[in-house]
C-alpha distance (Angstrom), angle and dihedral (degrees) to the residues before:
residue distance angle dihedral
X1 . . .
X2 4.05 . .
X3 3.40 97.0 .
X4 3.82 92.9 63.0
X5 4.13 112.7 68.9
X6 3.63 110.0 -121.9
X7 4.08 133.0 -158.1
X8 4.11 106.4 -107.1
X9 3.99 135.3 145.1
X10 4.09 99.7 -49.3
X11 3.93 104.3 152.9
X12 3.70 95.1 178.2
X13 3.83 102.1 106.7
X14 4.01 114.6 85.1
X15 4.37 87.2 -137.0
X16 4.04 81.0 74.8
X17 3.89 94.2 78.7
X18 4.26 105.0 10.3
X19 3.50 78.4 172.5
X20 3.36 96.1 68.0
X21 3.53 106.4 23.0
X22 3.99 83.2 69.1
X23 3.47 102.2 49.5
X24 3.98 90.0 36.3
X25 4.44 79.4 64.9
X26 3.30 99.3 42.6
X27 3.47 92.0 58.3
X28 3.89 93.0 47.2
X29 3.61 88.5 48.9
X30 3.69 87.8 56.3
X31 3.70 102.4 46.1
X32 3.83 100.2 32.3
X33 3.81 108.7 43.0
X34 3.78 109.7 -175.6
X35 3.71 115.9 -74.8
X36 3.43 121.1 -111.4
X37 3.85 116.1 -105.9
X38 3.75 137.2 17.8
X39 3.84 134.8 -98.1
X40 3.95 98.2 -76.4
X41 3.79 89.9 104.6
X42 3.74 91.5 60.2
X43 4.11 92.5 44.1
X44 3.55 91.2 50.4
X45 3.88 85.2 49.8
X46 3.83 85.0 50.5
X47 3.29 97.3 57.9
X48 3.81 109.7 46.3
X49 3.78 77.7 60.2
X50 3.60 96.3 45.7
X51 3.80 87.9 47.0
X52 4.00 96.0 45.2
X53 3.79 99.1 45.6
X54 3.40 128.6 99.0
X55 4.64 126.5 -140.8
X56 3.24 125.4 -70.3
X57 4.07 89.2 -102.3
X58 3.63 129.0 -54.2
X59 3.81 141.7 -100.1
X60 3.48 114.5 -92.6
X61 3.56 129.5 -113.7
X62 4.06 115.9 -119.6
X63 3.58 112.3 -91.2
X64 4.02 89.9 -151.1
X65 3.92 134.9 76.2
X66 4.30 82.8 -127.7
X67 3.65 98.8 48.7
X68 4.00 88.6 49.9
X69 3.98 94.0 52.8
X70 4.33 83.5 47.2
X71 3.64 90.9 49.3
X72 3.55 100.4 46.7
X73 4.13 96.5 46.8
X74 3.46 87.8 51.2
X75 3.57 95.0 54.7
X76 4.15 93.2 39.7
X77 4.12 76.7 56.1
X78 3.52 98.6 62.3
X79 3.86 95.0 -102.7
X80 3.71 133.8 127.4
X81 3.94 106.6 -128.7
X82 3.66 96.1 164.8
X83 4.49 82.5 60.1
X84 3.32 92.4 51.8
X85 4.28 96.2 46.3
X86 3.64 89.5 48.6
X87 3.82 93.9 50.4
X88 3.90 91.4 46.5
X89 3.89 81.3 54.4
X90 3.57 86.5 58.5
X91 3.13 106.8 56.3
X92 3.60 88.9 42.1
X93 3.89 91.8 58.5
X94 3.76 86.4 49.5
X95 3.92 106.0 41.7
X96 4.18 82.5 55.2
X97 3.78 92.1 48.7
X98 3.79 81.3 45.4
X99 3.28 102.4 57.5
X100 4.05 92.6 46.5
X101 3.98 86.4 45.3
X102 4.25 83.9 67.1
X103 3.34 86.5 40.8
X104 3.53 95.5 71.5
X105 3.46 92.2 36.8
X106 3.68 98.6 63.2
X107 4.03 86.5 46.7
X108 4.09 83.8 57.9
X109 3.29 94.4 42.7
X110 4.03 102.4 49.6
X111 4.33 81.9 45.1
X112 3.92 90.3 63.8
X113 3.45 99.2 34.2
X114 3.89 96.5 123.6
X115 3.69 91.0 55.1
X116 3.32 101.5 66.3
X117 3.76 128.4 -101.5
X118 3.75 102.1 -170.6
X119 3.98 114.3 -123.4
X120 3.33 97.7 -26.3
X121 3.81 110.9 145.8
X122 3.89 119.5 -151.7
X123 3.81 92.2 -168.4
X124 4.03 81.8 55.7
X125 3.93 90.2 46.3
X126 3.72 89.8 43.9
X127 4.16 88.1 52.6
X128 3.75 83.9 46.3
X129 3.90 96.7 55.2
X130 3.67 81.4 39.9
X131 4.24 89.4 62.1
X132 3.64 89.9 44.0
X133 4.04 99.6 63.2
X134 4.21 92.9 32.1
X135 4.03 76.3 65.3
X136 3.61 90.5 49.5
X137 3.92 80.3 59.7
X138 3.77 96.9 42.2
X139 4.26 92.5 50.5
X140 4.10 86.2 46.1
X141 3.44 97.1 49.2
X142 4.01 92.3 43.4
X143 4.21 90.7 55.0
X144 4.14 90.2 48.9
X145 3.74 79.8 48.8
X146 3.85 85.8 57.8
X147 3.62 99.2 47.1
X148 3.44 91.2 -98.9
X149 4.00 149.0 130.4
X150 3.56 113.0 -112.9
X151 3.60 92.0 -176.6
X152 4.17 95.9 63.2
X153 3.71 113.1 99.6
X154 4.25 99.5 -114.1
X155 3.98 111.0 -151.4
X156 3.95 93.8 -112.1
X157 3.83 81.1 47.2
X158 3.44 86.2 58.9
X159 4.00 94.4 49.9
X160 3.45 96.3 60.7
X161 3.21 98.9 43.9
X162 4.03 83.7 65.7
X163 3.65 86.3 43.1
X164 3.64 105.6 53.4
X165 3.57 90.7 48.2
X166 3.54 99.2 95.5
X167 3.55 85.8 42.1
X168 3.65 86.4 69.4
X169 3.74 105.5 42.2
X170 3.96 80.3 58.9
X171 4.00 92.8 59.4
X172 3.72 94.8 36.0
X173 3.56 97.9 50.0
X174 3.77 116.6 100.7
X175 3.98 97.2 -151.9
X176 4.13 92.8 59.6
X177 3.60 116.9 92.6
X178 3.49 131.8 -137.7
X179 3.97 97.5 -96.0
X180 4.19 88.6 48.7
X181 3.87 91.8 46.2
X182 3.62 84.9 46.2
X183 3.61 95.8 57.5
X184 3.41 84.7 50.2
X185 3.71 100.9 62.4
X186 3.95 84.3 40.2
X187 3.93 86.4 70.4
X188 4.07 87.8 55.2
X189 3.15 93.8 46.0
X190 3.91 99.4 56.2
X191 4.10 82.6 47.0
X192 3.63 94.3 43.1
X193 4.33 85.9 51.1
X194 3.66 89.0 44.2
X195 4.31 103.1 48.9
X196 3.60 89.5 41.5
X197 4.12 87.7 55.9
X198 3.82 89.3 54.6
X199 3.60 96.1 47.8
X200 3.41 95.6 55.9
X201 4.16 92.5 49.9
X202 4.29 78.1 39.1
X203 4.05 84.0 56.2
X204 3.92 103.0 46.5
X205 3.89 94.7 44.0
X206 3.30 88.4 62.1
X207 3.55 98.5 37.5
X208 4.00 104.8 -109.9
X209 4.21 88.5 126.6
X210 3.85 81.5 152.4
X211 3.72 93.7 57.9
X212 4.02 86.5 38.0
X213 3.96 92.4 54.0
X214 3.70 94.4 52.5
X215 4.03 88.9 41.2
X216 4.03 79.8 62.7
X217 3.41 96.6 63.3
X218 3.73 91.7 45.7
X219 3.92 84.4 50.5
X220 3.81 89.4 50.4
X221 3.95 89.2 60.4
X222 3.40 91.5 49.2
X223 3.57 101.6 54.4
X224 4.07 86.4 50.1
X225 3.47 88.8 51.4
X226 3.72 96.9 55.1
X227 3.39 85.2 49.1
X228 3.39 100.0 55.6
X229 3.53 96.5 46.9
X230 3.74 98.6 40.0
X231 4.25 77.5 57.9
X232 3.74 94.3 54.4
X233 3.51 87.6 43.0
X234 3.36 102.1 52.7
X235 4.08 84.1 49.5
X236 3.69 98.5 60.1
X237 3.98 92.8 45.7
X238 3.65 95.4 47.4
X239 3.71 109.5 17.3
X240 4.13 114.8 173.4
X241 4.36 82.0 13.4
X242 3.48 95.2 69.9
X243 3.80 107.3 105.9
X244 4.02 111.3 -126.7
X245 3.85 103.8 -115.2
X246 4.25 87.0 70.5
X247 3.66 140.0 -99.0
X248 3.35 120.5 -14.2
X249 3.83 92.3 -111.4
X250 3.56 155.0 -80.4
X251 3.50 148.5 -126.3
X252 3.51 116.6 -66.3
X253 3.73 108.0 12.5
X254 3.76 145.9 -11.0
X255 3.65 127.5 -27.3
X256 3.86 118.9 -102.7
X257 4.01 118.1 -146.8
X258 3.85 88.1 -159.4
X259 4.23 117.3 124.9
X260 3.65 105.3 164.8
């Protein structure tokens, strides 16, 4: 079965040929003596860069008359609006890639069907993904609510766009089982738990506790859905191991044996 990792052909370990692995040193040993030195060349390099470069883009300014007046009390207030606007385009930027990462799950998923998946539910994967772009919604509808555009590409938006990637070459790619891609989305979900917790204390310090109460439900869903897939998870590592009253946890709280 696919979703079980099986001994083959892999050559990559030196222990296939000690023969050669110790005559293959040797003669590195011989014909590339250790370099004089150490690595403070390259940090020094490293730094002049860091130094000289500029951010990876900017926050935008408002487009509208409204969001200008919010931005600029704010600010007289004490408070960092631009922060908050370019974490809100974070989470944006990572609810969307969300939602396509269970996308591509449920596509996996449905393909392996016959093999045997253990409980996992696509109608509860489905209601998942479907979680994932209503916060899409929720994060837009909280930056027009700020006076800004929730269609400009935020720095932090930016970031995670870079950092999800990999995330998504996981999903998408058609050698991956179900347990691996899982794993995957386990890493997104521990991210997704953790961004929505700092908007919310993002929200009240600036005084948005509207924006921060309907953040909570968001956070809510999040935590079920790490849950859930820290469950199925747990299933496909350790099959007829895993001990009846659930996983044996997950970040921020107790484990929760529900499937359905």
């Amino acid at each position: 079965m696919k979703e079980q990792p099986k001994m083959g052909v892999n050559r990559t370990g030196a222990q296939m040929s000690p023969f050669d692995s110790t005559e293959m040193k040797s003669g590195i040993d011989a014909m590339m003596p250790p370099a004089p030195g150490d690595m403070s060349a390259m940090a020094a390099m490293r730094s002049s860069y860091i130094v000289e470069s500029d951010t990876v883009g900017s926050v935008p300014v408002p487009g509208s008359v409204k969001g200008m007046l919010q931005t600029g009390m704010s600010a007289l207030t004490g408070n960092t609006p631009q922060l908050l606007i370019d974490k809100l385009g974070e989470r944006l930027a990572f609810e969307r890639t969300g939602t396509r990462l269970y996308d591509a799950l449920i596509t996996k998923v449905a393909a392996v069907e016959e093999e045997g998946i253990g409980t996992i539910s696509g109608e509860r994967l489905m209601q998942i993904r479907n979680d994932e772009a209503m916060h899409v919604g929720l994060v837009a509808d909280a930056i027009v609510r700020l006076g800004a555009d929730p269609t400009c590409m935020t720095p932090c938006a930016d970031l995670v766009g870079v950092e999800s990637l990999g995330l998504m070459q996981v999903l998408t790619d058609p050698r991956t089982t179900v347990a691996q891609s899982l794993h995957a989305i386990l890493v997104a979900e521990m991210t997704d738990n953790n961004g929505w917790e700092t908007l919310i204390a993002l929200a009240e310090a600036q005084g948005h506790d509207d924006i921060a109460n309907d953040f909570r439900t968001a956070l809510a869903n999040e935590r079920d859905h790490l849950q859930q897939i820290q469950r199925w998870f747990d299933e496909a590592i350790l099959g007829d191991s895993l001990p009846a009253s659930g996983a044996s946890g997950t970040a921020g709280g107790d484990a929760s044996p529900s499937i359905h």
